[in-house]
C-alpha positions as CSV (number, residue, x, y, z in Angstrom):
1,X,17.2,22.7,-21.4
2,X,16.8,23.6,-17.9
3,X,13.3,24.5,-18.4
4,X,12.4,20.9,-19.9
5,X,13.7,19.3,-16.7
6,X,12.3,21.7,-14.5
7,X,9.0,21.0,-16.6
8,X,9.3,17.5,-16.2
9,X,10.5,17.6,-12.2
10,X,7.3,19.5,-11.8
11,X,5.3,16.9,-14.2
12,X,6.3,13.9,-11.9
13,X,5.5,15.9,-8.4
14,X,1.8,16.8,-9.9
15,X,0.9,13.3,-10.8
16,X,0.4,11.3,-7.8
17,X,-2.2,9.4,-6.4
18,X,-3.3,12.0,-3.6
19,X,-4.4,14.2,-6.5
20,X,-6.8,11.4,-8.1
21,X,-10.0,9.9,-6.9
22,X,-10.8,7.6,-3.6
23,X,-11.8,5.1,-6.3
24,X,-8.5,5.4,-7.8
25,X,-7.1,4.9,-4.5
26,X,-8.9,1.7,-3.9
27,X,-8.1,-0.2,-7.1
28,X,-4.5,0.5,-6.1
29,X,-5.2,-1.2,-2.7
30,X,-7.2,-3.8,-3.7
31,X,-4.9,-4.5,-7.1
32,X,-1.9,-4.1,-5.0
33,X,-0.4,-2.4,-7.9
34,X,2.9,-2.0,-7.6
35,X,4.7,1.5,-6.9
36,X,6.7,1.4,-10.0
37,X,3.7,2.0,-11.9
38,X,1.7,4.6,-9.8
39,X,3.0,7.6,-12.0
40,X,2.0,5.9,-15.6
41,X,-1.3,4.6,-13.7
42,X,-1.9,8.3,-12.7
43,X,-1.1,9.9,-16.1
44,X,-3.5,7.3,-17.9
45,X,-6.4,8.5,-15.5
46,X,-5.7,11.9,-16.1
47,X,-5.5,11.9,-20.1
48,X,-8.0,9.4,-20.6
49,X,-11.2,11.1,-18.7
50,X,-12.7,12.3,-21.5
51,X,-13.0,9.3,-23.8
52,X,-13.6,7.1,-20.7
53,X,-16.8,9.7,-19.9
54,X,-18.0,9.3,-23.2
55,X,-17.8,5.6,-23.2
56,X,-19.9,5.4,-19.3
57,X,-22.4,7.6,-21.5
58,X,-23.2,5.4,-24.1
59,X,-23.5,2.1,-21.4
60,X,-27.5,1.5,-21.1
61,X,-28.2,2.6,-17.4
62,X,-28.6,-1.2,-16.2
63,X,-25.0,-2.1,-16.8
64,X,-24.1,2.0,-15.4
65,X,-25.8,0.4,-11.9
66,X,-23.1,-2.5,-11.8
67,X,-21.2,0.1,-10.5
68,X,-22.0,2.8,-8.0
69,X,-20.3,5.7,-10.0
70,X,-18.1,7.0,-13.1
71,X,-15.7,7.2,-10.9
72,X,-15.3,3.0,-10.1
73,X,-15.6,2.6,-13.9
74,X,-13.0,5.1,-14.4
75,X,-10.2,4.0,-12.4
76,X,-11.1,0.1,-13.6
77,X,-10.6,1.2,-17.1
78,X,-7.4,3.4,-16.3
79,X,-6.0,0.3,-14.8
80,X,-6.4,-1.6,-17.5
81,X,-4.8,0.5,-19.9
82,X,-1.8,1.0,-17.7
83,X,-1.2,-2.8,-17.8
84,X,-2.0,-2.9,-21.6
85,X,-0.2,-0.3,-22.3
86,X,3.0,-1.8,-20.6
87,X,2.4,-5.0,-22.3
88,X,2.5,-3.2,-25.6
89,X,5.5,-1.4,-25.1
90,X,7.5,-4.3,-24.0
91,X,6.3,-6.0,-26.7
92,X,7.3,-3.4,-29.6
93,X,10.4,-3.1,-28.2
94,X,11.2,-6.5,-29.4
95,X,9.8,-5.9,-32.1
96,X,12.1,-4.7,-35.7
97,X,11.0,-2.1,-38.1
98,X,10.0,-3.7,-41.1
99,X,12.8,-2.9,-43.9
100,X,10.0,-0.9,-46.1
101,X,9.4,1.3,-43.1
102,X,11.0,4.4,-42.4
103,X,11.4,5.1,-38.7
104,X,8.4,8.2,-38.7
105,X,6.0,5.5,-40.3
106,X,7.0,3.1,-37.8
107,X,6.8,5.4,-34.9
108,X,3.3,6.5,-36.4
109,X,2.1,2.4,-36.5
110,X,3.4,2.0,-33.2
111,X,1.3,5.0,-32.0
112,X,-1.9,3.8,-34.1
113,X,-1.7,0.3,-32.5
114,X,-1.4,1.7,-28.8
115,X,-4.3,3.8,-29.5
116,X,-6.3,0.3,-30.4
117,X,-5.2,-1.1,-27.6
118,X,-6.2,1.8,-25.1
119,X,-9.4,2.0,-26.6
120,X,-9.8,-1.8,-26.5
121,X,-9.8,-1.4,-22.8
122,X,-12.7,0.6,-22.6
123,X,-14.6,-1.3,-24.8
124,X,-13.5,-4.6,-22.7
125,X,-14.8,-3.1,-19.8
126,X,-17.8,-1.7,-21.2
127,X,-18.9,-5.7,-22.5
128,X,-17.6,-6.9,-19.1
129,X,-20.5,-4.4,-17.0
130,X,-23.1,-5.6,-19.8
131,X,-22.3,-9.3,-19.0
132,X,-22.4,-8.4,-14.9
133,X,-25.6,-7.4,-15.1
134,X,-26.9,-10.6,-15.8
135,X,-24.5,-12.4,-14.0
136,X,-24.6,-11.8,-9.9
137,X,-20.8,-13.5,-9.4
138,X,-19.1,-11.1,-11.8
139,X,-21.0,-7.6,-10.3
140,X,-20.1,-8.7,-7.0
141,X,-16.1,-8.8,-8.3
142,X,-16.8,-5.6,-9.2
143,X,-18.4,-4.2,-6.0
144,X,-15.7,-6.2,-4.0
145,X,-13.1,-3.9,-5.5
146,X,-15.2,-0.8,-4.0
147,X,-15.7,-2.4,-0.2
148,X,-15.2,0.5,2.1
C-alpha cells in the first residue's frame, strides 16, 4: 500500500507545468486557467501527444500555418479536453446506471463516451484552424493566444 502512495506522491510532483512546453505555459496565462486544474491540464498534454501529433499530421499545411507550431496546436487541444473532460465527469456523476446495466458495462460506456469526447476535441480544433484560414479575425485569436 505504501508503494501506491509513494507512486502516486511522486505521480503528482512529476506533472507540473515547469515540465511542459512554453506554449503550454502561455494558454495557462492567457486562459487564466485556474490552479485547481493545472495537474489534470498537465496529465491530458502528456497522454494525449500522440493522437494529437497524428491529428496536426493529417491538417493540409495551410491550416498547419494558422499556427506557428505543433506545439500552440497541442496545448489548445489539451485545454480543451481538460475542460471537456470535466464537463463530462460532472455530468455522469449525476447521471444513474441504467437498471439493465451492470456496473463493469457502465463503467465501460462511461469510458467509451469520454474517449468521444476527447477525440471530439481534436477534431473541433482541427475544423476550427481550417475555418481560420480563410477567416483573418479567428487566426488572429489564435496568434493572440501566442503573443510573446
Amino acid at each position: 500500500m505504501s508503494d501506491i502512495v509513494n507512486t502516486e506522491e511522486q505521480l503528482e510532483e512529476t506533472l507540473t507545468l515547469d515540465d511542459c512546453s512554453p506554449e503550454l505555459r502561455q494558454v495557462v496565462e492567457f486562459e487564466q486557467v485556474p490552479e485547481e486544474l493545472l495537474g489534470m491540464l498537465v496529465s491530458v498534454y502528456k497522454a494525449s501527444e500522440s493522437t494529437t501529433r497524428e491529428a496536426w499530421d493529417q491538417l493540409p499545411g495551410s491550416a498547419q500555418n494558422v499556427l506557428d507550431n505543433f506545439e500552440q496546436f497541442h496545448a489548445l487541444v489539451a485545454l480543451s479536453q481538460s475542460y471537456s473532460g470535466i464537463d463530462f465527469l460532472g455530468e455522469m456523476q449525476e447521471t444513474e446506471k441504467p437498471s439493465d446495466m451492470t456496473d463493469d458495462e457502465f463503467a465501460e460506456y462511461k469510458a467509451v463516451m469520454l474517449d468521444k469526447v476527447l477525440h471530439n476535441c481534436v477534431k473541433d480544433m482541427c475544423k476550427q484552424l481550417k475555418k481560420a484560414r480563410r477567416h483573418p479575425p479567428m487566426k488572429r485569436e489564435f496568434l493572440e493566444i501566442f503573443k510573446k
